[in-house]
C-alpha positions as CSV (number, residue, x, y, z in Angstrom):
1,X,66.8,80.8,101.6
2,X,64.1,81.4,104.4
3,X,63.4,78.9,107.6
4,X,62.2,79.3,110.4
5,X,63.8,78.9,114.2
6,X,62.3,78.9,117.5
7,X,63.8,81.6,119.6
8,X,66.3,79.5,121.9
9,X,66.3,81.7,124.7
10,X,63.1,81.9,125.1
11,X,62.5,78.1,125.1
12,X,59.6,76.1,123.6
13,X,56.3,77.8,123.0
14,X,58.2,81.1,122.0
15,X,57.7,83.0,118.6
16,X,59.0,82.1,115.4
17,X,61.2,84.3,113.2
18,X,61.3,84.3,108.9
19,X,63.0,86.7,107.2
20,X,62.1,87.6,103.3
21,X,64.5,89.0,101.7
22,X,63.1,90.5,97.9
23,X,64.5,88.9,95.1
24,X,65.5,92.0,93.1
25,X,68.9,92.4,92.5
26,X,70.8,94.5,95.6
27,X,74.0,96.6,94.1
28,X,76.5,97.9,96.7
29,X,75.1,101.2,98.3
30,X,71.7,100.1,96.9
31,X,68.4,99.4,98.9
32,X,67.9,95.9,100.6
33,X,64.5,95.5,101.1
34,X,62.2,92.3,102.5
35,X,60.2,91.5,105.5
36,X,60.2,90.1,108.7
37,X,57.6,87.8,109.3
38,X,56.9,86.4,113.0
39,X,54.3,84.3,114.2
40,X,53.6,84.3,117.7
41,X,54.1,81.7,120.5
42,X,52.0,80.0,123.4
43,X,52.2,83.1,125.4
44,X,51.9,86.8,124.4
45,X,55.2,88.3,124.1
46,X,56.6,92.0,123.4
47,X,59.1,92.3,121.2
48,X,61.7,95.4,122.2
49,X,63.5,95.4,118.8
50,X,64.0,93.6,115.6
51,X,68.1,93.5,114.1
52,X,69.0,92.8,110.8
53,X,73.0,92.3,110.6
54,X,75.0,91.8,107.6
55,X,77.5,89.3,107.7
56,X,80.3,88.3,105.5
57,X,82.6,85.1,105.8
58,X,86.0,86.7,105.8
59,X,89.6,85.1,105.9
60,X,91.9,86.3,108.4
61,X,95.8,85.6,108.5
62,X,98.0,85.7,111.6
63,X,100.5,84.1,113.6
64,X,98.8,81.1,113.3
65,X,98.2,80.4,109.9
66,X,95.1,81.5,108.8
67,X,91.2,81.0,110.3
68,X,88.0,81.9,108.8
69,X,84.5,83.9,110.3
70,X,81.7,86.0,110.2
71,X,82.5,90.0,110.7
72,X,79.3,92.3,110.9
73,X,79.4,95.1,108.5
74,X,76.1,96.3,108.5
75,X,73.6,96.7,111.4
76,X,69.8,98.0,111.5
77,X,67.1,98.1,113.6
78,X,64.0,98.0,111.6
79,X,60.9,97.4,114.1
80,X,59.9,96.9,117.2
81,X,58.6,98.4,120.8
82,X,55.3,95.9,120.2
83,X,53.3,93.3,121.9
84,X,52.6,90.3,120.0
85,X,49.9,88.5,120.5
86,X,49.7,84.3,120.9
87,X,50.0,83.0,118.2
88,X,49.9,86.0,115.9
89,X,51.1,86.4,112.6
90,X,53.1,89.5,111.5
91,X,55.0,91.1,109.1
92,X,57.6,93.5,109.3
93,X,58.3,95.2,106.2
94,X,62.4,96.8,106.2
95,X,64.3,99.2,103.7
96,X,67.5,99.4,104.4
97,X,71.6,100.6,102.6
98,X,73.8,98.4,101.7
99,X,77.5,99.9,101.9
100,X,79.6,100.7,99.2
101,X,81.8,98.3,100.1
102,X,79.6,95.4,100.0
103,X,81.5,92.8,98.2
104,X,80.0,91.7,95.5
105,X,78.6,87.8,95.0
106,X,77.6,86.9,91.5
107,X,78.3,88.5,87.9
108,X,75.6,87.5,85.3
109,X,73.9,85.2,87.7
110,X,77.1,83.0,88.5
111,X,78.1,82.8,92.1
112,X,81.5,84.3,92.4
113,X,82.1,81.5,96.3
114,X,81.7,84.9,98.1
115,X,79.4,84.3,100.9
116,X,77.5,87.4,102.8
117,X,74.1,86.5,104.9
118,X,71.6,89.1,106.6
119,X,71.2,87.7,110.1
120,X,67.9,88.4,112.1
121,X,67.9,89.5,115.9
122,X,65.0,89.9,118.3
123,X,64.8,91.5,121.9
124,X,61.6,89.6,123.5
125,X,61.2,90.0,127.0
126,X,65.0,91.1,127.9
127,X,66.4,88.2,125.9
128,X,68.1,88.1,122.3
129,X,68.6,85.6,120.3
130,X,69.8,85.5,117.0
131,X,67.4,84.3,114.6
132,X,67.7,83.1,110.9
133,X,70.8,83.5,108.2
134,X,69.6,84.3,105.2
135,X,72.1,84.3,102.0
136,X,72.7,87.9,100.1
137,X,73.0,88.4,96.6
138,X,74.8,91.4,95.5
139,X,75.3,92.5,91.9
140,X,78.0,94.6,90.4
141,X,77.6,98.7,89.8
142,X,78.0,99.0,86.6
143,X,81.6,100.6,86.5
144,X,83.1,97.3,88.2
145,X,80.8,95.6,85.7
146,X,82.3,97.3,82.6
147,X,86.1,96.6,84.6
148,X,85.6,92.9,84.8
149,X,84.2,92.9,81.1
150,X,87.2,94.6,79.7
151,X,89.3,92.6,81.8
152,X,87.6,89.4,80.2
153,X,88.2,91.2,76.5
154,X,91.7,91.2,77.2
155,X,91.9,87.8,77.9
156,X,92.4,87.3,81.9
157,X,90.4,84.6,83.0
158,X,89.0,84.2,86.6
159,X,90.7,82.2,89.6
160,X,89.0,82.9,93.1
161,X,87.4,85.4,94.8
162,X,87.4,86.2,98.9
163,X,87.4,88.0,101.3
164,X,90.2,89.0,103.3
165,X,91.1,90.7,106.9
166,X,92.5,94.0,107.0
167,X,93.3,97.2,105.0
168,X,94.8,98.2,102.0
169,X,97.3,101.4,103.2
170,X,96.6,104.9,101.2
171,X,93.2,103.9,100.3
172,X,89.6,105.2,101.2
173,X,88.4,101.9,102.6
174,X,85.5,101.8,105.4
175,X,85.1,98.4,106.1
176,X,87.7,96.1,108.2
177,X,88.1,93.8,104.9
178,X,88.3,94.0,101.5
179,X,87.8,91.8,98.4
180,X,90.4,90.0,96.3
181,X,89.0,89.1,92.4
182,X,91.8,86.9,91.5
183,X,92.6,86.6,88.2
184,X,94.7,84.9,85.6
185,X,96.6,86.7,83.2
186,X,96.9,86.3,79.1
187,X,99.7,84.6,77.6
188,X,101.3,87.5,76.7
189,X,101.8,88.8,80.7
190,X,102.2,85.2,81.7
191,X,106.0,85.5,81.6
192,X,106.4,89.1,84.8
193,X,102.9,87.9,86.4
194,X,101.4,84.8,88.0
195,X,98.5,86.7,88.6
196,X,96.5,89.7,89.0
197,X,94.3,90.8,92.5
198,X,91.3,93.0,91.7
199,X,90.4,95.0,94.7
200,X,87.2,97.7,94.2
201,X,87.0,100.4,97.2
202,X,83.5,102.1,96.4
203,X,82.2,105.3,97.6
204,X,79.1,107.7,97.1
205,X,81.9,109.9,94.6
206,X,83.5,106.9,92.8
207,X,85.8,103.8,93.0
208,X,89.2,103.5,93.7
209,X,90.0,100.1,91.7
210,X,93.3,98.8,93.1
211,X,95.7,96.3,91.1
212,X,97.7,93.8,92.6
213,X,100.6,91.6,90.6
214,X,102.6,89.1,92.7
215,X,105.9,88.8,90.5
216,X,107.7,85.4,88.9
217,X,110.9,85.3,91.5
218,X,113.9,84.9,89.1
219,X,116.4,81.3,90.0
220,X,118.1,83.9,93.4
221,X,115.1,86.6,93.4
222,X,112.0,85.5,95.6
223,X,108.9,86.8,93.6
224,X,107.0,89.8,95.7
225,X,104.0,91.7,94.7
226,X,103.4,95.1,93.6
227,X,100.3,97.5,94.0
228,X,98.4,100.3,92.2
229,X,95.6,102.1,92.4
230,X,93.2,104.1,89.8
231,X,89.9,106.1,91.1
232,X,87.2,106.1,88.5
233,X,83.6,107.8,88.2
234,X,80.4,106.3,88.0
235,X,79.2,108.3,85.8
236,X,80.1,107.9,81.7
237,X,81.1,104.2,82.6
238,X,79.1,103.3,78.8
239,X,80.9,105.6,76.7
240,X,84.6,104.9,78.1
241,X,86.7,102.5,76.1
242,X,87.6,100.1,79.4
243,X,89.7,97.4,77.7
244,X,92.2,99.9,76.6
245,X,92.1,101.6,79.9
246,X,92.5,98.5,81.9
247,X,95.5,97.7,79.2
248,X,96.8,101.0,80.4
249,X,96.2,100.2,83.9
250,X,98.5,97.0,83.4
251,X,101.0,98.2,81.3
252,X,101.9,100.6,84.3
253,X,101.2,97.8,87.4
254,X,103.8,95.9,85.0
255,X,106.3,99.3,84.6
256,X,106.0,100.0,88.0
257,X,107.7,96.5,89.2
258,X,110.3,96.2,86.3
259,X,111.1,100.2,87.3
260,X,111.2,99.7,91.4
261,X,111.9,96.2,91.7
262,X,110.4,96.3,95.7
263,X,107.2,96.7,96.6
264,X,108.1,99.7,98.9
265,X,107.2,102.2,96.8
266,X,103.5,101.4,96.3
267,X,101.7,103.0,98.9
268,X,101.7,103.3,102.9
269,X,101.8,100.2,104.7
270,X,98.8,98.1,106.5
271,X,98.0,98.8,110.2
272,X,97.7,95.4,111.7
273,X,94.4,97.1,113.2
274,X,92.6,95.1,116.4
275,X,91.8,91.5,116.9
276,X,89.2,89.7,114.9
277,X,86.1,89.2,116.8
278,X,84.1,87.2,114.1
279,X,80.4,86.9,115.1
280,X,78.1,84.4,116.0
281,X,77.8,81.4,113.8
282,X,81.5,81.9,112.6
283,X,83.4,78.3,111.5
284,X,86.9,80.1,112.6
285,X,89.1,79.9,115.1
286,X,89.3,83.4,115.0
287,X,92.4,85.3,113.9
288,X,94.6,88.4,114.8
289,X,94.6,92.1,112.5
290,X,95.3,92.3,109.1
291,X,98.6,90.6,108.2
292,X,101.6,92.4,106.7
293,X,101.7,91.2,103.2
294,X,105.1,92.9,101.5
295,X,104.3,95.9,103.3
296,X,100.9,97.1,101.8
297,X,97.7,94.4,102.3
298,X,97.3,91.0,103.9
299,X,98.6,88.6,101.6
300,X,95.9,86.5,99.4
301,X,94.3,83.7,100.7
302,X,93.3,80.2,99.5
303,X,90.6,81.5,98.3
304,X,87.3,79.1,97.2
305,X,87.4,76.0,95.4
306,X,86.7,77.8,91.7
307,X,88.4,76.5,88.4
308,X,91.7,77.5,87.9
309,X,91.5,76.7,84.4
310,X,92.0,78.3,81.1
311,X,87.8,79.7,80.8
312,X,88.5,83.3,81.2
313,X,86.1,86.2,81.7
314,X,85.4,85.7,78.2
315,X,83.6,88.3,76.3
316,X,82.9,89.7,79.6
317,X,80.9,86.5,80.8
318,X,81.4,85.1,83.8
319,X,79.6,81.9,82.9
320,X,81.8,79.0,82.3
321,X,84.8,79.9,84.3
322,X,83.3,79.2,88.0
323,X,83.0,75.5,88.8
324,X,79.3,74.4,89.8
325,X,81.2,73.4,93.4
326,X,81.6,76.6,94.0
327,X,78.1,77.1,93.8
328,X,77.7,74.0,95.8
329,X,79.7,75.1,98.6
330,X,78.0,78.5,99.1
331,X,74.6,76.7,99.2
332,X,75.6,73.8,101.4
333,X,77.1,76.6,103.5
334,X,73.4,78.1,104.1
335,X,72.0,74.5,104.6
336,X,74.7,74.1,107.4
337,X,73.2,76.7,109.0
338,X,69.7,75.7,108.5
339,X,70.6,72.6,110.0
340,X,72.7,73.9,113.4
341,X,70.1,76.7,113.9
342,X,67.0,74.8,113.0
């Protein structure tokens, strides 16, 4: 998605601002590469810096209820300290790190309703303004690849997945959110689990995968969720057998609840860490630090509008199980913004 704006602050006859992001495919901690192209206005102007951000929508829950916005997790400047000329035409190539957190978007080309944008930011003349939102596409490394196949071997099929507000106690995490990969359990786990939350924590050394089962309440016993967590390599992911170590990984999510009965004894609890301040171009209200959710992470939200049917992750395909509006909503999203920006 590329368009261009005219820089607001500056008013008409100011430059214009397109961002190009590469089409290759972007894995968390991988290279984001592309260009900035501007074409000058009626007048010179000198350009003091040039901003990418990287923005996700992320779901935050509080007193409240629960409010939706962008958070920046990512910030780079990649050019400026120039003059340019009226009505010149420049390009700005930038390379730049994803973090290892970046959630990821899409699994064998289908759009997993996760949106994350790189917004554009340019200092002319003592003024800012934000400049265009351009949608990012991040892939799977190929260890959460191989979890999500073995997961769809073993017959869970997907639900939703978001972002959500907070952290998840005992972990590594770096970034003030993490992503939920809900998912719908086989029939033979239907009868302790309505459903399993896939969270993946990566770093430079590995990935802590963490496992999330909120519990069928008996006719007196409210249900309540339990949590476990697994670090893996990313190296040897091709000659590991993942469905029966994500069968293993189950098995004891499964143990664990039957044994304790109370999620109290799965890891520290949440902080309910600072206000959220979601950035510009948000659609929230805003919301308040990650919510205690049975004493470990903020509890799971609505998520997108994705089939909640009986297509699974089958074979280790994603394709099938998310609904085209899903796919729909993340790209009438982008057009929203085309449209209040342009």
């Amino acid at each position: 998605m590329v368009f261009k704006r005219l820089l607001g602050a500056l008013g008409v006859g100011g430059p214009t601002v397109d961002t190009v992001l590469d089409p290759a495919p972007v894995r968390p901690g991988g290279t984001l590469t592309g260009e900035v192209r501007l074409v000058g206005g009626k007048a010179d102007f000198d350009i003091e810096h040039i901003t990418l951000e990287l923005v996700a929508r992320v779901e935050a829950e509080h007193q409240g209820g629960e409010s939706e916005g962008f958070v920046t997790f990512g910030r780079f400047t990649v050019g400026g300290g120039f003059r340019l000329a009226e009505g010149e035409q420049r390009g700005v190539p930038f390379s730049v790190t994803l973090p290892w957190e970046t959630p990821v978007t899409e699994l064998h080309g289908q759009s997993l309703g996760v949106v994350l944008g790189v917004r554009t930011e340019l200092s002319v003349a003592g003024a800012k303004d934000k400049g265009d939102l351009d949608q990012l596409n991040v892939t799977p490394l190929p260890v959460q690849e191989a979890v999500l196949e073995a997961l769809g071997r073993l017959g869970f099929g997907f639900r939703a997945a978001d972002l959500e507000y907070g952290r998840i106690g005992g972990t590594g995490q770096q970034l003030p959110f993490y992503q939920e990969i809900e998912l719908l359990p086989p029939p033979r786990y239907t009868h302790q689990v309505n459903e399993i939350e896939l969270t993946f924590l990566a770093s430079p050394g590995g990935m802590e995968v963490v496992l999330e089962a909120d519990k069928r309440g008996g006719f007196l016993s409210p249900g309540h969720d339990a949590l476990t967590r697994f670090t893996v390599s990313h190296e040897g992911t091709e000659h590991q057998d993942w469905a029966a170590t994500l069968e293993d990984w189950i098995r004891q999510l499964v143990e664990h609840r039957a044994s304790y009965g109370s999620p109290a004894g799965y890891g520290s609890p949440m902080g309910h860490g600072s206000p959220v301040a979601f950035g510009p171009g948000g659609h929230g209200h805003g919301g308040h630090g990650g919510h205690h959710h049975d004493g470990h992470r903020s509890g799971p939200g609505t998520g997108t509008a994705v089939a909640a049917g009986a297509a699974g992750l089958a074979a280790g395909v994603v394709g099938g199980m998310v609904a085209d509006e899903v796919i729909d909503e993340v790209g009438d999203f982008f057009e929203g913004e085309e449209e209040e920006e342009g």
